[in-house]
C-alpha positions as CSV (number, residue, x, y, z in Angstrom):
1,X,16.3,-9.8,2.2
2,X,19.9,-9.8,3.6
3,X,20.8,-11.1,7.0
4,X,22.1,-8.8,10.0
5,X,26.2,-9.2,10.6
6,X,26.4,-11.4,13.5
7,X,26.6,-10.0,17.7
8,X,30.4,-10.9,17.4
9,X,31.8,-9.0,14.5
10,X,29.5,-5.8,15.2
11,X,31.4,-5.8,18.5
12,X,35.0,-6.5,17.5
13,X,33.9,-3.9,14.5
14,X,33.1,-1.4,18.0
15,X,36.2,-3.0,20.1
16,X,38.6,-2.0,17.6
17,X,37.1,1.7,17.7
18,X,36.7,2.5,21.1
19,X,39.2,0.3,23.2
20,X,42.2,0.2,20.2
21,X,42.1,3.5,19.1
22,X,41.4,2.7,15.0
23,X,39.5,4.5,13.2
24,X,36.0,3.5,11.6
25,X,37.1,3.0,8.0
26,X,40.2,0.8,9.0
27,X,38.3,-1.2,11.4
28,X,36.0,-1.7,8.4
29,X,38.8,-3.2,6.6
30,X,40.5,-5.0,9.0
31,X,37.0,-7.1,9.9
32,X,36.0,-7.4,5.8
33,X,33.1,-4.7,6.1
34,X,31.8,-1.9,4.5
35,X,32.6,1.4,5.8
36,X,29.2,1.7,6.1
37,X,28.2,-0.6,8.0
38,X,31.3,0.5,10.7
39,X,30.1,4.1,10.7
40,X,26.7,3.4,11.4
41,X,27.3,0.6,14.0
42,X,29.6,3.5,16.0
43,X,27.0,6.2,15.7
44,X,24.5,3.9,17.1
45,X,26.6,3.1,20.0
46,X,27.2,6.8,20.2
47,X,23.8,7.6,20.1
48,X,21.4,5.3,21.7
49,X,24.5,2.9,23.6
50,X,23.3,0.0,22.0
51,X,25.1,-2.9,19.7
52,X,22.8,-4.8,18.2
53,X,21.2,-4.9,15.4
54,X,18.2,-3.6,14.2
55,X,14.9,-5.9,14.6
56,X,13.8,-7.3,10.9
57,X,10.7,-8.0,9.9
58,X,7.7,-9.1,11.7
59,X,4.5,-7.3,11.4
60,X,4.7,-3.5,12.4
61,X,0.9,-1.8,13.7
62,X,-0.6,0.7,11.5
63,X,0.3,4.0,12.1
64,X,-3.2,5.0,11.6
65,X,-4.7,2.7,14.6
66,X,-3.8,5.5,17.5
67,X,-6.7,7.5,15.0
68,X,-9.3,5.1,14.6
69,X,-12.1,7.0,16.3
70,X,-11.4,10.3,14.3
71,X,-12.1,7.7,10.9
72,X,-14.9,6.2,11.8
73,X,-16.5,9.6,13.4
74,X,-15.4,11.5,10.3
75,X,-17.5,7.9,8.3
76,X,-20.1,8.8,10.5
77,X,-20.7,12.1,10.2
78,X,-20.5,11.8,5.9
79,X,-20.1,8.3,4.8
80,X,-19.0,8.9,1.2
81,X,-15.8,10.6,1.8
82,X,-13.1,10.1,-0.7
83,X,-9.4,8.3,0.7
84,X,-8.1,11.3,0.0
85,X,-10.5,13.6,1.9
86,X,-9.7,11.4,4.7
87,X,-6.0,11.6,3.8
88,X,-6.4,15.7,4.2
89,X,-8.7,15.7,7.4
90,X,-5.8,13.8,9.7
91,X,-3.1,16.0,8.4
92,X,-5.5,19.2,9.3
93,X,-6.2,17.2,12.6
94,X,-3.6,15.2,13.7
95,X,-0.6,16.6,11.9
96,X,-0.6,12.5,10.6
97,X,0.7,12.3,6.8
98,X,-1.2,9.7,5.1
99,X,-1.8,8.7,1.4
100,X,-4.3,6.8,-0.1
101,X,-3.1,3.3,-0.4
102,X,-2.4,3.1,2.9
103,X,-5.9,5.1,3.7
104,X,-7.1,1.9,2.3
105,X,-5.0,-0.9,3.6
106,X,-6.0,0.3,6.7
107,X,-9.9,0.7,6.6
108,X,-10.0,-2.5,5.2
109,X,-8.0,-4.4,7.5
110,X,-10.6,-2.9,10.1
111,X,-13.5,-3.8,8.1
112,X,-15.1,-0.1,7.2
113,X,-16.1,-0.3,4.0
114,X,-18.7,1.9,1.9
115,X,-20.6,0.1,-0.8
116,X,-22.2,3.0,-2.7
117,X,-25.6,1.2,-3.6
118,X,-27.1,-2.0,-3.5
119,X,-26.5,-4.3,-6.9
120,X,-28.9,-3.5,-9.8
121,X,-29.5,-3.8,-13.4
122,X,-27.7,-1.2,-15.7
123,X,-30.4,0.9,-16.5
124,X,-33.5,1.0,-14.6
125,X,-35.4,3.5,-17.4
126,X,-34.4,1.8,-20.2
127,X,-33.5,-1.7,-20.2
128,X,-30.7,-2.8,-22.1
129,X,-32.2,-6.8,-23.4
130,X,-35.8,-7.9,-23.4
131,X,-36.8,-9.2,-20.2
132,X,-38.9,-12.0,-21.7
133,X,-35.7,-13.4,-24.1
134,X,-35.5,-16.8,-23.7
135,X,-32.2,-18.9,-22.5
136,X,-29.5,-18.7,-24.9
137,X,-31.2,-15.9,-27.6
138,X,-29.4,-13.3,-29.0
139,X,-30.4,-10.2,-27.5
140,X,-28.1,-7.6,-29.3
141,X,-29.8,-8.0,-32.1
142,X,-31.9,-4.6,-32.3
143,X,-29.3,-2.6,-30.5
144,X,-26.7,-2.3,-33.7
145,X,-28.6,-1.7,-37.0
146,X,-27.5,-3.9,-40.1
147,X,-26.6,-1.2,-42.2
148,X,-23.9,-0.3,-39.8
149,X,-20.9,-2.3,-38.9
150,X,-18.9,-2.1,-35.4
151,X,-15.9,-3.3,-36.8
152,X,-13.6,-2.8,-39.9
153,X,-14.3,-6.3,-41.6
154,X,-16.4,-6.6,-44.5
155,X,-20.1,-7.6,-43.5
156,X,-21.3,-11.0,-45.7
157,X,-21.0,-11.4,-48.9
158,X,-24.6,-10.9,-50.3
159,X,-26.4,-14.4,-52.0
């Protein structure tokens, strides 16, 4: 990312303008700058009255914080809401605009997460592998029969 033109040319850029009368594009010129970058600078100063420039980077607070407690209340009251369910109830409610990347980003940097269910085994019915298999067996064995094939090579050559 670029730098910020330095305090002194912005206001020689703005000097030129207001105190000698130029206008933004020749200004622009004179002091090796894009029109632009002149035109914005004086709009600024026309605008707010300020010269300098913009702050860059840093880390900017989530515009969702302010709406923590409708999150976590809306959580509360039905835990499995989708992002984007979320999304739609703080533009209904706060007139906030939200998608659901940052929906995420920002339940996750406040540590509310859902885990659906608790870790278990594929199928609880019908297990997939015999439970008493020992270390290192093959246990795909009986699940494709050997008159079939899975895959477009020739099975072995018969003896």
């Amino acid at each position: 990312m670029g730098k910020p033109y330095s305090q002194d040319l912005r206001d020689r850029v703005i000097d030129a303008v207001e105190r000698d009368g130029m206008s933004r594009r020749e200004a622009a010129k004179r002091f090796g700058v894009s029109d632009w970058a002149a035109i914005k600078w004086l709009q600024r100063v026309r605008d707010r009255g300020i010269r300098t420039a913009f702050a860059m980077g840093g880390n900017r607070c989530s515009v969702l914080a302010a709406h923590r407690d409708v999150l976590e209340a809306a959580l509360a009251e039905k835990p499995d809401r989708t992002l984007q369910a979320l999304c739609d109830l703080l533009l209904a409610e706060r007139a906030v605009k939200a998608d659901t990347s940052m929906m995420s980003r920002f339940l996750r940097r406040a540590g509310i997460t859902f885990k659906k269910r608790r870790w278990s085994r594929a199928s609880r019915t019908v297990p997939t592998s015999p439970v008493t298999a020992p270390a290192g067996a093959n246990t795909r064995g009986g699940l494709i029969p050997r008159a079939s094939s899975s895959s477009t090579r020739r099975g072995p050559r018969p003896t």
